[in-house]
N, C-alpha and C positions, 0 to 999 in steps of 0.2 A: 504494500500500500504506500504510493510515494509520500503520501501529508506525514507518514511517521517521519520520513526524514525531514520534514519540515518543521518538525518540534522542536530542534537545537536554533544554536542562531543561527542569523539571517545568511552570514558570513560564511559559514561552515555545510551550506547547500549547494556552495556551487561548484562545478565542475566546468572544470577547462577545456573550451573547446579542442580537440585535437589540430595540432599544426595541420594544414595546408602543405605536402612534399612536392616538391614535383618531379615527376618520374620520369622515367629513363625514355631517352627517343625511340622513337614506333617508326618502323618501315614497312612499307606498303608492300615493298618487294624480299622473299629469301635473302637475296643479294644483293643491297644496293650498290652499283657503279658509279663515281663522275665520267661522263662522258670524256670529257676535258682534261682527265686523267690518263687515258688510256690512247694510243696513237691509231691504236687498229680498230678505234671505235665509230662509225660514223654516225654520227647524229643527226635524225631526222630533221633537217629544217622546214620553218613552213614559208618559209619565203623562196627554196628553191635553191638556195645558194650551194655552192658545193662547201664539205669540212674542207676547215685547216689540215695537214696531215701531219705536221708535231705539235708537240708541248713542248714550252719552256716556262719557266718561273720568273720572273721579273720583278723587280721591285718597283714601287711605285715613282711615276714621274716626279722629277723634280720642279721643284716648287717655283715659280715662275720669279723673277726676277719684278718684274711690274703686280703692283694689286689692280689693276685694272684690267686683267685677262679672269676671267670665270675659270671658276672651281671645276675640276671634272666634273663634279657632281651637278652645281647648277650647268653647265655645260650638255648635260644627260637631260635633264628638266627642258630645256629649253628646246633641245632639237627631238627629245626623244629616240634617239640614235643609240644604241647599246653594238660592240663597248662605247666608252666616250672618247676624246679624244686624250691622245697619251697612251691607248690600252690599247692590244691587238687581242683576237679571238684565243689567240695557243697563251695568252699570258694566264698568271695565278694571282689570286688576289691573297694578301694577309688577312687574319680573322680583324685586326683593325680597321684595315681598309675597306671589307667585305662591309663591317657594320655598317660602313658612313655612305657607301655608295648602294647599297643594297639595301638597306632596313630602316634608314633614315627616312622618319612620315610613314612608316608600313604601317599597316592595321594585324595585330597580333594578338590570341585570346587563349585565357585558360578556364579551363572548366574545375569546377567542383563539386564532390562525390559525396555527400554528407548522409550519415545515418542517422534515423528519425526519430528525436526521444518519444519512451515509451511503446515503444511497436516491434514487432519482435526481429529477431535478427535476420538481414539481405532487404528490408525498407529501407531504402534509401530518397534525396532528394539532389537534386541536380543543380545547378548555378550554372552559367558563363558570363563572364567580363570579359572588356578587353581592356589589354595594357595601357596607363596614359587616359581614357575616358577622362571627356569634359565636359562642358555646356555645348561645347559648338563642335563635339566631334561625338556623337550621340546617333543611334538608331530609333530613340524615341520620339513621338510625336512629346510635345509638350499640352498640361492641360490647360483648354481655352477657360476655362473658369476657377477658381479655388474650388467649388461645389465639386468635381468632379473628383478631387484628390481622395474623396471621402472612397472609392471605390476601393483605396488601397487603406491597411491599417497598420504603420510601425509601430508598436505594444513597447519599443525601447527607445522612440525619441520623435522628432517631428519630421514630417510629411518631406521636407526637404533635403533631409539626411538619409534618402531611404535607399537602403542596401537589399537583394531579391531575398536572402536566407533571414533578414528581421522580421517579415511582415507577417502579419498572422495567417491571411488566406496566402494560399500554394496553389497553384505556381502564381507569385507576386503580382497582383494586378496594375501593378504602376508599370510593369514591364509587357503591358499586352499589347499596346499600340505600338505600330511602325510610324512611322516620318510620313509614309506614303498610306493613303487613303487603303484600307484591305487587307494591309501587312500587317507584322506582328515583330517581337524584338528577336533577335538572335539568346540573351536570356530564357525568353518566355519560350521559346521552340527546346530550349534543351529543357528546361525545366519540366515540361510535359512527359520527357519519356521516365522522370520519376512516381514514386508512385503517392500517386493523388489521394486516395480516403485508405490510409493503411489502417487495422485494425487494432483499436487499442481499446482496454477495455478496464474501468473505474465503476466498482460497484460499492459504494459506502451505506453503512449499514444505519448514519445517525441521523436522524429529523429532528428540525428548531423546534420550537417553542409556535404552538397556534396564536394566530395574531389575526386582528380586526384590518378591515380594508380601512377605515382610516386611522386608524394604530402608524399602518404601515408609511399612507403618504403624509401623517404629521413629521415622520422621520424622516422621508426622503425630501420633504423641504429642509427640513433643519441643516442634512449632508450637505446641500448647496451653497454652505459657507465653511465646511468642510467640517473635519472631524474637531469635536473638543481635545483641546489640549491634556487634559489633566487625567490621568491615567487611572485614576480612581472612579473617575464618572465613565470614560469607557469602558473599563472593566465592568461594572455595572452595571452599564445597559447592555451590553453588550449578554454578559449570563445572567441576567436578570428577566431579561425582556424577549431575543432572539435564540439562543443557541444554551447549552450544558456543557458546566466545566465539569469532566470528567476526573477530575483532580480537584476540586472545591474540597472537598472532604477533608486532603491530606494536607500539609502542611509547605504543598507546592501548587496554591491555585497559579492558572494563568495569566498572571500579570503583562508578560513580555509581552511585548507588537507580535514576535515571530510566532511565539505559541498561539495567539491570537489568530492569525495568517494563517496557521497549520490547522485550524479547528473549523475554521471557517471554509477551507478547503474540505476537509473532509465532510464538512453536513451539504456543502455544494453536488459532493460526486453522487450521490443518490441519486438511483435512476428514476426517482419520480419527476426532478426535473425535467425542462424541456432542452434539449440539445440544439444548442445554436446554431451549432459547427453544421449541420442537415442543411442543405439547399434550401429543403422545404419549410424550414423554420423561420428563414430569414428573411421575412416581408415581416419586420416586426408591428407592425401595428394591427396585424390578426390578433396578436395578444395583448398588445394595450387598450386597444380600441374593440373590442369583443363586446359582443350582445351577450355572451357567454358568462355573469357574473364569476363562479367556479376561475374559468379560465384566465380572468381576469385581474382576479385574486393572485389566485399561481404565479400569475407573469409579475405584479407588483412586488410579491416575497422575495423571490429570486432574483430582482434585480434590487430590492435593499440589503440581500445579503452579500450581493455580488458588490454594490458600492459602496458598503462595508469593509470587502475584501479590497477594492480596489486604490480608499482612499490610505488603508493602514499600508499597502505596498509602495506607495508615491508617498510617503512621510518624509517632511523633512529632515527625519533624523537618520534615515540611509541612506547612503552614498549610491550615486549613480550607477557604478561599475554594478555591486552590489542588486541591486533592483533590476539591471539588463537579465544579467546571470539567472536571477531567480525566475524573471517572466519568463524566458526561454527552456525553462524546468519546469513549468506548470503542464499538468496533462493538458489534451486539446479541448478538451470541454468546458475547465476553466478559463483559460483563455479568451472563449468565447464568449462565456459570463461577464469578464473584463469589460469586453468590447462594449456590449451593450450597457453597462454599466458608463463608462469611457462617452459613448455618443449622447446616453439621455444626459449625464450632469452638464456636456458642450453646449446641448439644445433646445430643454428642456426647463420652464419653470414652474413650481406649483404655488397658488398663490391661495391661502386658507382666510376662509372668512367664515362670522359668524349669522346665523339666522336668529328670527323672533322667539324663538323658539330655543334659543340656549341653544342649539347642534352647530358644529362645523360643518361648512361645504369648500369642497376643496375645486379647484381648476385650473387649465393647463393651459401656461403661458406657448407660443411658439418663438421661442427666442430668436432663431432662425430664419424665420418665414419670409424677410425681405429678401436676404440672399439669396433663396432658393429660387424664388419669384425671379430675381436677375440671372440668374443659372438657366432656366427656364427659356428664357425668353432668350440669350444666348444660343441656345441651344435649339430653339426654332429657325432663327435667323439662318443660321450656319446651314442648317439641313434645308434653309426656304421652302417653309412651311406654306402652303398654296393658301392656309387661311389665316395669316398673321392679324386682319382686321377683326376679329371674332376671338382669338386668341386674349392681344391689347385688352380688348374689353372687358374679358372676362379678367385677367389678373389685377385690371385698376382695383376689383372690388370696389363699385362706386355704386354698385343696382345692389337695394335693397331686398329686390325680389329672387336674386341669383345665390346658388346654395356658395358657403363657405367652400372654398378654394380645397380644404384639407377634409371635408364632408364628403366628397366626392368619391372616395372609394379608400381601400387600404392601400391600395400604392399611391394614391394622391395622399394620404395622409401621413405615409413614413415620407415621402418627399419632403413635401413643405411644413416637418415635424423638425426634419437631418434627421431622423432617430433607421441610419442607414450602417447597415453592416457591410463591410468589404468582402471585394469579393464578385461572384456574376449579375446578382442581383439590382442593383444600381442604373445599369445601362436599360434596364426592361421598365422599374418604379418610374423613371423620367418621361421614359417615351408613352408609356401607360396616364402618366398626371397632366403631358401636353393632351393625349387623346381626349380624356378627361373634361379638358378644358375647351376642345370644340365640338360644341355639339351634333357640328354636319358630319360628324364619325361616324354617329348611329351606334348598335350594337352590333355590326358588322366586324368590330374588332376590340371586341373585349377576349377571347380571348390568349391577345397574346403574354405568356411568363417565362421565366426564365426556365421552366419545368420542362420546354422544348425550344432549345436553345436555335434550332436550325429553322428559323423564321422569318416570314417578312411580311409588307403586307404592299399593297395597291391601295392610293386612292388618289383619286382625281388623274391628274397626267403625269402623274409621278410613281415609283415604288421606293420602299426605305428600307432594308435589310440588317440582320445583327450583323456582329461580327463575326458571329459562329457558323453563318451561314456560306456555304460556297458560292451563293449567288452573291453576295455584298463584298465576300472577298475578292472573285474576277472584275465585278464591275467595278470596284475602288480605282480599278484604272482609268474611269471612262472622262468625258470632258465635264468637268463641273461638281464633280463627284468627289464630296466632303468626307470625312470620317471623323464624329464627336461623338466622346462618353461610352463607345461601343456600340452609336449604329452609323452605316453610310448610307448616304442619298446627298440627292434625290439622284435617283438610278433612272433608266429609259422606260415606259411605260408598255405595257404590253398589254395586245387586244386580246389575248387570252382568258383573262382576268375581268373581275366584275371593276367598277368602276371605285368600289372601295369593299376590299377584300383582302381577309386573312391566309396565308400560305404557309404550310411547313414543307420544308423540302426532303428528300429522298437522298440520303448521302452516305456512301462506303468508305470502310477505313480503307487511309491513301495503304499506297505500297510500299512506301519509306522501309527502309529501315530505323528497326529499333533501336534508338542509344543505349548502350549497356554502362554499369560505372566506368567501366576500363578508357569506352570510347567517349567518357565525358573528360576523364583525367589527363588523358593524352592530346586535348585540344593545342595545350601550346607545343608541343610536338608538330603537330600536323600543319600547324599556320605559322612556323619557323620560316621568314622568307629567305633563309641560309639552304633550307632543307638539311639533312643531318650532319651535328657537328664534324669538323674535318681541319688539318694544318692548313690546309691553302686550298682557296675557292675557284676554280678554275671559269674565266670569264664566261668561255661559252658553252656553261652549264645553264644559262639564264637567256633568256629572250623576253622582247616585249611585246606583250601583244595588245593588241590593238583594236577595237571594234571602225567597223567603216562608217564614219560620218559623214562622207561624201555620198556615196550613191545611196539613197536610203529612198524604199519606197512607201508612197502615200495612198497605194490605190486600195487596202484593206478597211471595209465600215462594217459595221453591224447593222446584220439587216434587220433583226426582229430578235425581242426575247421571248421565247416558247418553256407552254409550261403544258404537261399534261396529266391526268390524275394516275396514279400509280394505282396496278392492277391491286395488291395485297391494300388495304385498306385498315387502320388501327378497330381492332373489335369493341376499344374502349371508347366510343365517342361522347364528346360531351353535350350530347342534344344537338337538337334542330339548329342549323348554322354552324355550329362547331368546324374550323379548318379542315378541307383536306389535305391529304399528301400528292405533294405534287412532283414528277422527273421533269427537271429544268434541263433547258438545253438554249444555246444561240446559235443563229445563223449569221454567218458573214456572206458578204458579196466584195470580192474580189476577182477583176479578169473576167466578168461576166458569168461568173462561176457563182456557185452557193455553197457554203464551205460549213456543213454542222459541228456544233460541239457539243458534246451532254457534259454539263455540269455532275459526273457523275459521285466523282469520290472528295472526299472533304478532306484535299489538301491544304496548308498551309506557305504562306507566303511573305517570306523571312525579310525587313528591309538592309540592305547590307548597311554597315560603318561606313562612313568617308575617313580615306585615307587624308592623309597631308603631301601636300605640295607632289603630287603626281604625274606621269606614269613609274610605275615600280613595274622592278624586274620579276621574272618566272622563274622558278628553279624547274628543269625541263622533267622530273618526276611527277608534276601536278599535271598529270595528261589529261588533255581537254580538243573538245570537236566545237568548232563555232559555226553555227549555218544563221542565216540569213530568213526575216520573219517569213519569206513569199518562197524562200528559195529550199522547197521539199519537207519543211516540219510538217506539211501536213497530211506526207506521206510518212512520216518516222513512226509507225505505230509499234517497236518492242525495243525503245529503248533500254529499257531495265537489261532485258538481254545483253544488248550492246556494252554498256555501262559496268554490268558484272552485276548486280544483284540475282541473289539467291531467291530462287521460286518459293513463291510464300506455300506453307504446307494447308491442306484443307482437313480441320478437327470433325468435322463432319463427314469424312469419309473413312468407312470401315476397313481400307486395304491395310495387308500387314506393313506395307513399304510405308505409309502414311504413320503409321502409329511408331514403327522406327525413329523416323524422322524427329516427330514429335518427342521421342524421349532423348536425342540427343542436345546437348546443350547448344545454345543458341550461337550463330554466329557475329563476330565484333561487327557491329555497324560498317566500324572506317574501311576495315577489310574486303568488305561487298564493293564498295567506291573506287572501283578504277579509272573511269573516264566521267568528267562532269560537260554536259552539254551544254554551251553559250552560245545562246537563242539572241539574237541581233535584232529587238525589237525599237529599234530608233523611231523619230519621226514621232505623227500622228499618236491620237492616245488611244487608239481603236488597235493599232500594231500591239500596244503593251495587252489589253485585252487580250488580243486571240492568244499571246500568246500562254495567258493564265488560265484560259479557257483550253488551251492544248492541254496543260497540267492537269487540270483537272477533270478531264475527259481520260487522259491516262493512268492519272497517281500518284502524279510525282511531286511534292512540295519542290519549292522554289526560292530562291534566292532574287531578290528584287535588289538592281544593284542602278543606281541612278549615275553613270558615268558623267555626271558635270560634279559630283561629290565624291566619286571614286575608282581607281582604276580598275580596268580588266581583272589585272594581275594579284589584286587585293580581294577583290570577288571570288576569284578561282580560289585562291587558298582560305577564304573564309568559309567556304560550299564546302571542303574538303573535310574543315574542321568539324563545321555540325552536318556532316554525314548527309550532305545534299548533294544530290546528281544530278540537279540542273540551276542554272543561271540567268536570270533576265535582266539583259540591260535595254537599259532606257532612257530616254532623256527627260522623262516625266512629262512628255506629249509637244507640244508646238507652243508656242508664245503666245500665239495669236490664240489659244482655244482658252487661254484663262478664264473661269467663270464664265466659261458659256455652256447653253443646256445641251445636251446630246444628239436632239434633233436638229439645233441651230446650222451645222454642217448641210443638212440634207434638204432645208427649207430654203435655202441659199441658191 
């Protein structure tokens, strides 16, 4: 039972994370070669050129007499010419020299492998950074509002400090957006292949002390100026009024904060509680706001014992370090308790008054409700909401005869409550409290939840998609197409569709391979742009390579988005209206041709890092195939093959070679990645489309690499690192298409 170890001090709970090592280099091949090493080796060029046919070792040029002559290096930046000038192809570079000409401004990452307290052993969690990480060299999008930070929750310090392994929901929701409308971070893609709801299991045997519903909120105003100081009166009310010292008897009652902490824990772990940590739990204002008196109750106890628990952990008499250590030791279901503890004291006031009648009546301030109001309305703008005029009107709250703003439903009232847990829930409450808020929605889309995350819906001449959806992810490319809070639009409108209508889509796990720890630990390995350590780096081990900016074609549009209703149909419906399941798919018109895609499988789509001051060199082991958006990808239909991955095994099938399969241990991610394919989708934003819609018509997640932010050569080896086999560069569409709507091209 972990609260016994919570009964000594504070001090004496914690346990040091384990160092971070970093391990030995990985090679892709039995035997790695330098090409550049060996005289009888010829190396594939793709430029045609014939090899050098010796080696020789050379030291580096001498240092120019004038400072007005450029550095080899800027010299390399500027022409893009590999070697630079000074160097010939048979020369060798020193490890000092290799650094400054080779790795200088590269984008380099490590991953980490963490095991998960409390859950039993091989649960692990996943991280990637990359080295150097700043403000302005970031794969995240940033958030358009403070409201939206609430989505993530750091339990060890503020919203701006926030590290993926502090925050209490997994995998890090600060880390879910990419830069690019659709994408997701290079973090958040490793972090997924850990394991997400590991089994832990806290069954405590002690229940408080029965309390009156307003027992409860005369206390939890009082908290709101925080705890008494005098340890005499919290010991008091505390076993007097909530909980049992189990120790009162003997001549060691609980006096201490920590004992305190530990008791309070332990009447928490009772499974009569409600578990926050549940998807399904987390629209809290089913429990504060319940018709359900009972329920109501319950939800009040447990969040005055939880901010009980929360404010004796943030006291100012223990040290930071101290208090990190501890949260990071709580099972997960405290934790959760925390949280909601944590968002009501932020957002919440209760303000007691008396009636004629001698009784209290208590009521709930929403301390919040301006900000969420301008979060809101934020948040319409962005996605241009087609009925911002009816929106306006209803948030003034000026009409007497229109229901309160936070009335309006449970997700309208944890909104403009903040009383918001971190986590998936957040991006659905919002888009749920705008719906809310226009009446021309109808009930045609209630219901969408976070409980069916692959969703979107139609109305008027627009559609708006989550994030989870493979439809919001392809189309994140398209012109004019936003990504806030977790939904993108407005998307292209399709005549499939009623005019306002709910959808959930039909979507297969990609084909990716799986990251395993090994292949998360290994990352800085893999995105070494030295490739493996060595005395002397031989020049023409490295080339640059290069996407074609010049001939770039424009003639790919989308012609239509198609949706059609899937044969298998859910048994569980939710009544009359209730969403179907719908197989999405787009058509392009290119060449007079019509080019389908099915939106079939729910791949993911990585935004790459920007490098510094670029083009960087290839170490020629990162083997890669680049074609052209028009030029045959839409004949490439078995790249996995090409690529090397391993045929995925089918559990549903009874052969003995099947069950074989299955019982042997899995193969490393990075191992299956021989070849990464860069798909050359410049130009136009309908190019970067098809080309996410090829992915996911095949399976393959993707690597979204915006070449005016990063090179080629930075791309490939960042794909290599998180086990991606293919690459989309792009120039993030044309100038001219900025905020314009999708059909604006085609009305022209």
């Amino acid at each position: 039972m972990p609260s016994a170890r919570l009964a000594n001090d504070l001090e004496q709970l914690q346990i040091a994370q384990t160092p971070k090592a970093r391990t030995g280099p990985i090679q892709t091949r039995t035997k790695l070669a330098r090409y550049g090493s060996h005289s009888s080796v010829q190396r594939p060029m793709s430029s045609g050129e014939e090899q050098a046919s010796g080696y020789r070792h050379t030291g580096p040029p001498k240092r120019s007499e004038s400072y007005s002559h450029p550095t080899p290096l800027e010299e390399f930046r500027n022409t893009r010419r590999w070697p630079p000038s000074g160097y010939r192809k048979d020369d060798a570079l020193s490890p000092q020299d290799a650094k400054v000409l080779i790795c200088a401004g590269a984008s380099t990452f490590k991953g980490y492998s963490d095991p998960i307290e409390h859950a039993p052993a091989g649960y692990v969690r996943n991280y990637a950074v990359m080295d150097d990480e700043h403000r302005g060299r970031t794969d995240r999008a940033s958030f358009l509002h403070p409201s939206y930070r609430d989505i993530s929750l750091n339990m060890t310090g503020g919203a701006e400090s926030q590290f993926p392994w502090l925050s209490l929901e997994q995998p890090c929701m600060a880390f879910a957006f990419g830069k690019s409308a659709g994408t997701t971070t290079l973090n958040y893609w490793v972090s997924k292949s850990g394991s997400i709801n590991p089994p832990t299991k806290f069954a405590g045997s002690v229940k408080p002390r029965k309390l009156k519903l307003l027992q409860i909120l005369d206390r939890l105003q009082r908290l709101e100026n925080g705890l008494d100081e005098d340890q005499e009166e919290q010991y008091r009310y505390l076993y007097d009024v909530l909980i049992h010292d189990p120790d009162r008897a003997t001549d060691k009652p609980h006096y201490g904060t920590e004992q305190q902490i530990a008791d309070l824990i332990t009447v928490l772990t009772h499974p009569s509680w409600t578990d926050f940590s549940l998807p399904r739990n987390q629209v809290v204002a089913k429990f504060f706001d319940s018709q359900d008196q009972r329920r109501k109750q319950d939800f009040f106890h447990q969040l005055l014992l939880s901010a009980e628990l929360y404010l004796r952990i943030h006291s100012g008499h223990h040290k930071d370090k101290a208090k990190r250590k501890l949260i990071l030791k709580l099972p997960p279901t405290i934790a959760w308790d925390l949280a909601v503890a944590q968002r009501w004291l932020e957002n919440m006031s209760i303000t007691k008054s008396r009636t004629s009648h001698s009784q209290s009546t208590f009521s709930f301030e929403l301390t919040s409700k301006e900000r969420q109001k301008d979060a809101l309305r934020v948040f319409a703008e962005t996605l241009k909401w087609p009925n911002m005029d009816e929106l306006e009107y209803v948030l003034d709250e000026k009409d007497t005869h229109e229901k309160p703003l936070e009335d309006r439903s449970a997700d309208a009232m944890s909104w403009f409550s903040g009383i918001l847990l971190p986590g998936q829930t957040l991006p659905w409450l919002l888009m749920n409290s705008l719906i809310d808020c226009d009446r021309d929605t109808g009930d045609a889309l209630k219901y969408l939840t976070h409980m069916h995350p692959a969703s979107g819906f139609q109305y008027r001449a627009n559609t708006y998609w989550s994030y989870r959806c493979i439809v919001g992810k392809v189309l994140g490319a398209g012109r004019g197409v936003k990504q806030v809070a977790g939904w993108i639009g407005p998307c292209i409108y399709s005549p499939e569709l009623k005019r306002t209508e709910c959808v959930r889509i039909r979507q297969l796990e990609p084909r990716d391979p799986k990251l395993l720890p090994r292949d998360v630990e290994t990352m800085d390995d893999r995105s070494n742009p030295l490739g493996p350590p060595d005395e002397f780096y031989p020049v023409d081990d490295y080339e640059v390579p290069l996407p074609d900016r010049e001939d770039v074609i424009d003639l790919i549009r989308i012609e239509r988005l198609s949706f059609k209703p899937a044969k298998d149909q859910p048994t569980s419906r939710q009544g009359s209206g209730a969403p179907l399941v719908f197989d999405a798919a787009i058509y392009f018109a290119c060449r007079g041709k019509s080019w389908p895609m099915r939106l079939k499988y729910d791949v993911d789509f990585v935004n790459a890092y920007p490098c510094h001051q670029g083009p960087h060199v290839l170490f020629y082991d990162f083997t890669y195939k680049a074609i052209k958006i028009d030029d045959g990808l839409v004949d490439l239909v078995d790249w996995a093959s090409e690529c090397g991955l391993s045929p995925s095994p089918h559990p549903s099938s009874p052969s003995k070679k099947n069950s074989q399969a299955l019982a042997k241990p899995p193969e490393l991610a990075h191992m299956q990645i021989k070849k990464v394919l860069a798909i050359e989708a410049l130009g136009v934003s309908d190019n970067e489309v098809f080309a996410r819609a090829w992915c996911a018509h095949h399976g393959h997640s993707a690597l979204v690499a915006n070449v005016k932010e990063t090179c080629m050569a930075c791309a490939i080896r960042e794909a290599y690192a998180a086990c991606l086999s293919v690459i989309i560069c792009t120039e993030g569409g044309r100038r001219e298409e900025k905020d314009r709507g999708v059909w604006d091209g085609v009305r022209e």
